[in-house]
C-alpha positions in Angstrom: -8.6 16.1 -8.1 -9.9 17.7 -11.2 -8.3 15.5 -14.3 -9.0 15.9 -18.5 -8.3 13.9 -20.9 -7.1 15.3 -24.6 -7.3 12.1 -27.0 -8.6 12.9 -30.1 -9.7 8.8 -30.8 -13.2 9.0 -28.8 -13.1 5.6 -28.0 -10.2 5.5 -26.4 -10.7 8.6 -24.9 -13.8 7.3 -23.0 -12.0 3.4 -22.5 -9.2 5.6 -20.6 -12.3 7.4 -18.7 -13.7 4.6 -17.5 -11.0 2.9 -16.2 -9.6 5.9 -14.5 -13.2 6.0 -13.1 -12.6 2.3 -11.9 -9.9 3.9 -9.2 -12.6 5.9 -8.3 -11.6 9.5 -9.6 -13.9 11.5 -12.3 -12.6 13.2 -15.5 -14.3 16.8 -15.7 -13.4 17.1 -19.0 -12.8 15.5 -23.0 -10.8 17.4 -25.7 -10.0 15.6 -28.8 -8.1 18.4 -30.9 -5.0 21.2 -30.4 -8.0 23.8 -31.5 -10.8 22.7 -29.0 -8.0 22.2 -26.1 -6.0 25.9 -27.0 -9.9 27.3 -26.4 -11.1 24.9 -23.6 -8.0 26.3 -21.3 -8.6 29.7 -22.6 -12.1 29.8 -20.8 -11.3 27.6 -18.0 -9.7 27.2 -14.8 -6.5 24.3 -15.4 -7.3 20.9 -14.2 -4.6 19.0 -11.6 -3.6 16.5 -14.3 -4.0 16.0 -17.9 -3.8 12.7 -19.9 -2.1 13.9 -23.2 -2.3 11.8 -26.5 0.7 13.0 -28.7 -0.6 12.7 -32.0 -4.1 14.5 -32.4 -6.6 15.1 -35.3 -5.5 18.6 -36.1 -1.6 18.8 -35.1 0.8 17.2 -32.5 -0.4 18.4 -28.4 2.7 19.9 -28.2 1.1 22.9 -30.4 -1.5 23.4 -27.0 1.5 24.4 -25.0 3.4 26.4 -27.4 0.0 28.7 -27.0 -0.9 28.4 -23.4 1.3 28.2 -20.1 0.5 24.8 -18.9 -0.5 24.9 -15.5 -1.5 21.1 -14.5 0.5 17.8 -14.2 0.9 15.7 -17.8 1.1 12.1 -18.3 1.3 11.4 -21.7 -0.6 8.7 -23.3 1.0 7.3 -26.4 2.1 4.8 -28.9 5.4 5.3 -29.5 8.4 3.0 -29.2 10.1 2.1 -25.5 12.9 4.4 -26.6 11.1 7.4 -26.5 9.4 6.1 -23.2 12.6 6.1 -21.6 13.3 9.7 -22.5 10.0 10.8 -21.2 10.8 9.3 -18.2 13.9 11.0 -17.8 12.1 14.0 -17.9 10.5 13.5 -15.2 7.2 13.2 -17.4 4.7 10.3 -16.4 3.5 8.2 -19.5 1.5 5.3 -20.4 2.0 3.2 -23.5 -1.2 2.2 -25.5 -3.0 0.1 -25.1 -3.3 1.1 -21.3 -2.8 -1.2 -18.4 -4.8 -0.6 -15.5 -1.7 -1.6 -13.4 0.6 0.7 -14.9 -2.3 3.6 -15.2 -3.1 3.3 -10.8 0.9 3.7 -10.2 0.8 6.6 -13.1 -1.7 8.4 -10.8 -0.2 7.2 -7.6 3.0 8.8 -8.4 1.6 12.0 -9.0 -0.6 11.7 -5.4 2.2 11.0 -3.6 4.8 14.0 -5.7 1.8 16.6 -3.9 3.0 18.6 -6.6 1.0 20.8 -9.5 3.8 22.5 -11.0 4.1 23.4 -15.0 6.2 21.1 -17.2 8.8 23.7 -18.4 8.7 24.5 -22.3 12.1 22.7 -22.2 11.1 19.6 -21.6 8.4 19.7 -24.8 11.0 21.2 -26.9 13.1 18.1 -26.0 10.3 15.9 -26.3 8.8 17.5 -29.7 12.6 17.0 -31.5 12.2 13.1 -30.4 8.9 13.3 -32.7 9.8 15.8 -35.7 13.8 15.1 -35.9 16.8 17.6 -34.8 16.5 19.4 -38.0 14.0 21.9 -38.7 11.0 21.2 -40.4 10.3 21.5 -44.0 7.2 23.7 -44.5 5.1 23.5 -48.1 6.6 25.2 -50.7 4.0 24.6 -53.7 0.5 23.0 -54.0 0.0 21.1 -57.1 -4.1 21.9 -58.6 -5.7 19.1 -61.3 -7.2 21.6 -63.9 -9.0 19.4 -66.4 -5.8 17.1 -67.4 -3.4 18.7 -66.3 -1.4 19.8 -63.3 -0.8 23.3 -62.4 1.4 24.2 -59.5 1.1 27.6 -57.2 3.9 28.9 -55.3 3.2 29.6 -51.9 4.1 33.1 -52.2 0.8 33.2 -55.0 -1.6 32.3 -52.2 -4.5 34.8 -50.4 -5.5 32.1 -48.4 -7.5 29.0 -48.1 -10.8 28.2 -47.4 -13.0 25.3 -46.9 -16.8 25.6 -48.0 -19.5 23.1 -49.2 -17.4 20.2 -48.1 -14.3 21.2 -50.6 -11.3 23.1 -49.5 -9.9 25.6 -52.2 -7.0 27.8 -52.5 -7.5 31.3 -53.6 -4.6 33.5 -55.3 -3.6 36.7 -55.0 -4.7 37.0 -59.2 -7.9 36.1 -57.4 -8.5 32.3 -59.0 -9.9 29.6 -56.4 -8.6 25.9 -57.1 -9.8 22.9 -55.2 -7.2 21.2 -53.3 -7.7 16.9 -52.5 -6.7 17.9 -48.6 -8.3 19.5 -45.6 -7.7 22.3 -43.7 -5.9 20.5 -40.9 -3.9 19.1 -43.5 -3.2 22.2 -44.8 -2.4 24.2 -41.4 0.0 20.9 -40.4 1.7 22.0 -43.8 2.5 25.5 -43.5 4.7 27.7 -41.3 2.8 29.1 -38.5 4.9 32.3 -38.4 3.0 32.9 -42.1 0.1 31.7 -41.7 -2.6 31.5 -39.8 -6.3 29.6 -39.1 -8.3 32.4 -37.9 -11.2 30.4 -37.5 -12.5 26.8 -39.0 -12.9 28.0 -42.5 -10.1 30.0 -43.3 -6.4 30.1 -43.1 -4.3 33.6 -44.0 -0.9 34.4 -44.7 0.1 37.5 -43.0 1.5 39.5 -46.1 -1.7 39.0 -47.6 -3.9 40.9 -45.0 -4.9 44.5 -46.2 -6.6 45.6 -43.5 -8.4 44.6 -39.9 -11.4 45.6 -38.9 -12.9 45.6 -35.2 -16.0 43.4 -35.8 -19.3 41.8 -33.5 -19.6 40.2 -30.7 -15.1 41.2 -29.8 -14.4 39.7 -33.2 -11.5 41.1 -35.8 -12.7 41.0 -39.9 -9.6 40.4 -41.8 -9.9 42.5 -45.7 -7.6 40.8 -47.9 -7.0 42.0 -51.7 -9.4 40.1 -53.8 -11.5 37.3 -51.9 -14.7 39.0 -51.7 -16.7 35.6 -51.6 -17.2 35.6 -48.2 -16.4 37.8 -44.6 -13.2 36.9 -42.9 -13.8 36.6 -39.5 -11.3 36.2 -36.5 -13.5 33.3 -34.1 -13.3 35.6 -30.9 -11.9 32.8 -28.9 -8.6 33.3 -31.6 -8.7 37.1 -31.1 -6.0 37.6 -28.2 -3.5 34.8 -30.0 -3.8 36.2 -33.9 -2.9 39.7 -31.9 0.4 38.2 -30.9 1.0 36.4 -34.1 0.2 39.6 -36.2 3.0 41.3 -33.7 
């Protein structure tokens, strides 16, 4: 039985490892963000079953499978009410509420020996499951970011941004007038913030909207360059692994 865990706490990751272990299976594999598990399946054949933490460093796990078909069995691992335990169940989705009992974990993995089954948990279920987590309405996405310039406060409009970029341990946003602020947030702040139908991380220092891209350029090594109007400061650069999904995103 091939089994991964995607926790983005390492600790817990490797407390759930060893346990598992104890019932004498191995875990192949430890992801511990939505962009390291999004390129880990990308590259590698899909595991039997996969112990899914909700709430990761970088977004919610549900983004993984909005990007790749899942092909293995899920049980969820998670701190969330009884509530939404119940709906999971009726979903026919295993679960184990943190902290993990060893009891409850060897009948988690018992059930799914004895269901002989490795089918794909429909994108219907994690829509269902997703609403329990973000609400029935749709989600607000950042309008305005608010830059300290000296003493005062100056707010940009989404619509004035090129894109954002993180470099020297600072992320900054840079405007299409071609004037880069510092921001008090990260990029995976950022990225949770904005709509991913207009923008987009192409790699692990930048983020682009798509009415700010000029022009795409085939690049090394089966990577894109992305030319937008005025950042000049450094190359754009699709990380290859991203290639195939910024395709479908750019339409």
């Amino acid at each position: 039985m091939n089994i991964i865990i995607i926790e983005d706490e390492k600790p817990a990751a490797r407390l759930l490892q060893r346990k598992i272990e104890k019932l004498g299976l191995e875990v192949d594999q430890m992801l511990h963000s939505v962009e390291e598990a999004i390129a880990w399946f990308q590259e590698n054949k899909h595991p039997d079953l996969i112990f899914l933490d909700i709430q990761l460093s970088d977004g919610l796990s549900f983004e993984i499978f909005e990007k790749i078909e899942v092909k293995s069995a899920i049980i969820f691992t998670t701190a969330f009410d009884e509530y939404a335990l119940r709906a999971f169940k009726l979903n026919s989705i295993d679960y184990l509420l943190k902290p993990i009992d060893e009891e409850e974990l060897e009948k988690a993995i018992n059930k799914f020996k004895n269901q002989q089954q490795k089918s794909s948990v429909s994108s219907l279920d994690f829509d269902m499951i997703k609403k329990m987590f973000l609400g029935n309405e749709a989600k607000e996405y950042k309008k305005r970011f608010s830059v300290k310039i000296g003493q005062q406060l100056k707010v940009i409009g989404i619509d004035e941004v090129e894109c954002f970029y993180s470099e020297n341990k600072g992320t900054y946003l840079h405007t299409l007038e071609n004037r880069n602020y510092l921001l008090d947030c990260n990029l995976e702040q950022i990225e949770a913030e904005l709509d991913p139908k207009d923008f987009y991380r192409v790699s692990r220092k930048f983020i682009v909207p798509l009415k700010a891209i000029k022009e795409i350029q085939m690049y090394s090594n089966s990577r894109l360059k992305v030319i937008l109007p005025s950042y000049k400061d450094d190359e754009v650069i699709v990380s290859r692994e991203k290639v195939s999904d910024f395709k479908s995103w750019i339409g």
